[in-house]
FIBA-36502 format. One record per residue (C-alpha): z, y, x; residue number from 1. Coordinates in steps of 0.1 Angstrom, whole numbers. Example, Ala and Ser with C-alpha at 12.3 -4.5 7.8 and 13.67 -1.06 7.14 Angstrom:
      Z      Y      X    k
     78    -45    123    1
     71    -11    137    2
***
This chain:
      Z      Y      X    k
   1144   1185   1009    1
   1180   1179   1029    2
   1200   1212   1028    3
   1201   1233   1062    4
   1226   1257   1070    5
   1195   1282   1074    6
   1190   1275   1034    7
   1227   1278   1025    8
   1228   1316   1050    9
   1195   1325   1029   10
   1210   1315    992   11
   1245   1335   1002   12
   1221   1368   1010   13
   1205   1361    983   14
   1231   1362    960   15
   1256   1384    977   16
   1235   1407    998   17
   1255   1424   1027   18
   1288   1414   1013   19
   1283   1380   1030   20
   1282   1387   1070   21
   1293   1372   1103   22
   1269   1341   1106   23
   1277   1319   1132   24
   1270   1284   1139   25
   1288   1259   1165   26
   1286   1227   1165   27
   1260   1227   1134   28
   1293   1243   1115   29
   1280   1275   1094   30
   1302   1302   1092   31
   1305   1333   1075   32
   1324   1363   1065   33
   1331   1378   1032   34
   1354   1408   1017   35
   1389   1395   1001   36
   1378   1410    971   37
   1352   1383    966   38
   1362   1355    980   39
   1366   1334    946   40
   1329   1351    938   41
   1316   1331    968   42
   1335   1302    964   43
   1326   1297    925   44
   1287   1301    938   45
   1294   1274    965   46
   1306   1254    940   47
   1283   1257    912   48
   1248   1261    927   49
   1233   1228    921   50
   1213   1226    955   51
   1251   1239    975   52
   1270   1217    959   53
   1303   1227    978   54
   1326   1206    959   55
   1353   1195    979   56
   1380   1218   1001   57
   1384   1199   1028   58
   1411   1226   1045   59
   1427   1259   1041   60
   1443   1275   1062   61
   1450   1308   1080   62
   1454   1324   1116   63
   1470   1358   1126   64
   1455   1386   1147   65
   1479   1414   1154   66
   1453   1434   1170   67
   1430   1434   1143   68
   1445   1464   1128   69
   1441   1464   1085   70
   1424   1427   1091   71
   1454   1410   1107   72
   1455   1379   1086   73
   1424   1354   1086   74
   1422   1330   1057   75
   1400   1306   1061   76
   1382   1276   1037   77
   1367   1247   1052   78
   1338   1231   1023   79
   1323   1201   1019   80
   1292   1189   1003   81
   1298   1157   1005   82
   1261   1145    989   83
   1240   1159   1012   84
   1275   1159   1043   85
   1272   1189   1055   86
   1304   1209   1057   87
   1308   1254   1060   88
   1340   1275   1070   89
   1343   1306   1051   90
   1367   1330   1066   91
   1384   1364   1046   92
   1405   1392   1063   93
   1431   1410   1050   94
   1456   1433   1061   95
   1496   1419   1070   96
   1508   1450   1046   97
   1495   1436   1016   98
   1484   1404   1023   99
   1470   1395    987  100
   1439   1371    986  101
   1428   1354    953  102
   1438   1316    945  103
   1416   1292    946  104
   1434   1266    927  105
   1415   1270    894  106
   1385   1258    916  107
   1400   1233    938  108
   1432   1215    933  109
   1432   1206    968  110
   1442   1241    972  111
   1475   1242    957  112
   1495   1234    980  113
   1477   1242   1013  114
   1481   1277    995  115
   1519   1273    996  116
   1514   1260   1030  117
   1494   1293   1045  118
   1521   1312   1022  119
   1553   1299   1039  120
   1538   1303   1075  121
   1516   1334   1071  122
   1529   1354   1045  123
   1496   1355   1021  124
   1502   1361    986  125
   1477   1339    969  126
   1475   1362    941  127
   1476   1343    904  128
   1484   1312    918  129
   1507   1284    894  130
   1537   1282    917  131
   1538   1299    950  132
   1569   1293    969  133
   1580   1277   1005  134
   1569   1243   1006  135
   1584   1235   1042  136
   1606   1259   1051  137
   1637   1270   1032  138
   1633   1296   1007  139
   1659   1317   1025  140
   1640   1322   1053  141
   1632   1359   1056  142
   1601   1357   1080  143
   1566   1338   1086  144
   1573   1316   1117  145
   1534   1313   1122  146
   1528   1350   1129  147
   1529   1362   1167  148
   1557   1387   1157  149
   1578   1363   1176  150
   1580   1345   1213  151
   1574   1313   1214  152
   1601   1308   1238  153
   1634   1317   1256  154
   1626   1343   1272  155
   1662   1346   1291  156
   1659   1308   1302  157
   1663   1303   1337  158
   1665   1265   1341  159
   1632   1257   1335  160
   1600   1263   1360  161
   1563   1279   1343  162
   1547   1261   1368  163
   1556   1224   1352  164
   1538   1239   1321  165
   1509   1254   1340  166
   1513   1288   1342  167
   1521   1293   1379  168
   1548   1312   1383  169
   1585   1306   1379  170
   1609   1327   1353  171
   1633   1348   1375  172
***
């Protein structure tokens, strides 16, 4: 029988109970939810059930929500099972104050540097990982250029028109 992501949703509740939450599917692309805490839990069970099979990390990477107050910073695993090709993104919140979320490079190699990655943009401390450091940016920068703490432009520019760029009015 061909894995469904019906199957994988019921194995995860299964296994996990309410800890696993959030279902969603687009585009035939399960996702779910789980608490930081557990994250390498859920990942290890991807991994090792023998009918899952998630063995390959495909991505990981993060996204910031400053309005999501104590859940600002989203990491997020995209899986692949490549025998039966069908891929899952996992997704795990945690707060920009203490942004620690478990490494998965024991699991995945893939993810030690996609870790470093998500830490030089985002700020997560990938807690026990080999070597987390800036892998892009220099190590003296003091910020995370990927959070929306900053503008993403000029904002005293007057030389240059909103509406060129779509957004229908002009900067006075």
């Amino acid at each position: 029988m061909s894995l469904t992501n019906n199957k994988i949703k019921e194995k995860l509740v299964e296994k996990f109970g309410e800890s696993v939450f959030g279902f969603e599917e687009n585009y035939e692309l399960l996702t779910f939810e789980a608490p930081k805490e557990i994250n390498l839990k859920v990942l290890q069970f991807l991994y090792d059930d023998e009918e899952l099979n998630f063995q390959f990390m495909t991505d990981l990477c993060a996204a910031h929500y400053p309005d999501n107050i104590g859940k600002e910073l989203a990491v997020v695993y995209h899986l692949h099972n490549l025998k039966d090709n069908i891929r899952l993104r996992f997704k795990v919140y945690t707060s920009i104050q203490k942004p620690d979320v478990y490494t998965a490079t024991q699991l995945f190699s893939a993810a030690n540097w996609m870790e470093r990655e998500t830490y030089d943009f985002y700020g997560v401390n990938f807690v026990g990982h080999p070597n987390l450091k800036r892998i892009l940016n220099v190590d003296e920068m003091d910020y995370f250029p990927l959070r929306k703490e900053y503008p993403l432009e000029d904002q005293t520019r007057l030389d240059k028109d909103d509406e060129m760029f779509g957004r229908g009015g002009t900067i006075v």
